[in-house]
Phi, psi and omega in degrees: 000144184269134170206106176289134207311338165258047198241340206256133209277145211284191147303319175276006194254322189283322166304321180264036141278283183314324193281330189250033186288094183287326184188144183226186187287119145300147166220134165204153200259094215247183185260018157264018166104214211264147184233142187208144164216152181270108190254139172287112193245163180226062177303123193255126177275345170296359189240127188042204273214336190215005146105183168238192186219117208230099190252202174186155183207147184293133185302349173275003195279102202278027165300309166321304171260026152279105198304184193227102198287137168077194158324152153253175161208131181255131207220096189256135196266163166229205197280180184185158192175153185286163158240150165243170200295325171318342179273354182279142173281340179315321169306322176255007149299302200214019186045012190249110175194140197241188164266150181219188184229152193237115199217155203200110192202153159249130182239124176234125196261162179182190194242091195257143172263125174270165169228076204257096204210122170255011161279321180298313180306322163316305179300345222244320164307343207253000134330295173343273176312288169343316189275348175229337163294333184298332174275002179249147162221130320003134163237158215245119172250140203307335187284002197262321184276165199270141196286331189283335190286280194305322159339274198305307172319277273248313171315327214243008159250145211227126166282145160246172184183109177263124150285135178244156180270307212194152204236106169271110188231151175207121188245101165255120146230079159080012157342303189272016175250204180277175174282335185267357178241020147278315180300301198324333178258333163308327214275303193297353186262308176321316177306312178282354180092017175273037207322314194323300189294331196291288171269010165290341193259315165337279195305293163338307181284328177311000000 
């Protein structure tokens, strides 16, 4: 990933990008070439030097039992949105302003492991559910479902857990313009109803 130094995303930005990851692109590199699915992930910061990233996938899916040569990867988005040049005060200075895009993406490279162990897979869906049901109320739990039902989900599903080596983050949100053409874009997100885009350009600038 190109990612120019002021472009470049902290340690603590990259972490609640991951923690507050719902799903990202698996990419692995198989010997019928490059293959991907956009997968639901769970990040465990507890496991080897840089945590892992903990997925599941359909047992029809041949991603799984494909080796995978070298690194996998996972390509995890935060928000993004256009900008447009009208929100800049640079435009009605001098007019040289073009349109761009404001963005939050991580590229996290590992070693993926498969896990067609259904113990394993069970605990790691009912992480999974925990981890996005916990904010609900009601909230839904897999034992909640008939035990013989979830036998059979489960059957029919494979774990992966990419350990990651190493973390490629790029957070641009308007970082390289002046300051008075950051409110202008803090202004212009608020106005369309983006608070996310609001304070991610906020924060970047702080």
């Amino acid at each position: 990933m190109f990612v120019p130094a002021h472009f470049s995303a902290g340690d603590a930005e990259v972490r609640d990008l991951l923690a507050g990851c719902g799903a990202a692109d698996l990419v692995t590199s198989t010997p019928r070439g490059l293959v991907a699915t956009f997968l639901p992930v769970l990040f465990d910061p507890t496991v080897g030097e840089h945590g892992a990233l903990l997925a599941h996938v359909a047992r029809n899916n041949d991603q799984w039992s494909e080796p995978a040569a070298g690194e996998s990867l996972f390509i995890v988005h935060g928000p993004d949105a256009y900008v447009t040049p009208s929100w800049y005060a640079s435009k009605r200075e001098h007019g040289r302003v073009v349109p761009t895009w404001n963005y939050l993406t991580a590229h996290v490279y590992g070693r993926l492991a498969v896990h067609d162990d259904q113990a394993w897979v069970g605990s790691m869906v009912r992480r999974l559910t925990d981890h996005h049901e916990g904010r609900r109320a009601p909230s839904w739990s897999v034992d909640d479902a008939p035990p013989a039902f979830i036998d059979g989900q489960l059957r029919a599903i494979v774990g992966l857990e990419l350990v990651i080596t190493r973390i490629e983050a790029k957070a641009k949100m308007s970082q390289n313009r002046p300051e008075a053409d950051r409110e202008g874009v803090v202004e212009g997100y608020l106005a369309e109803g983006d608070t996310a885009m609001a304070e991610a350009v906020r924060d970047a600038s702080a």
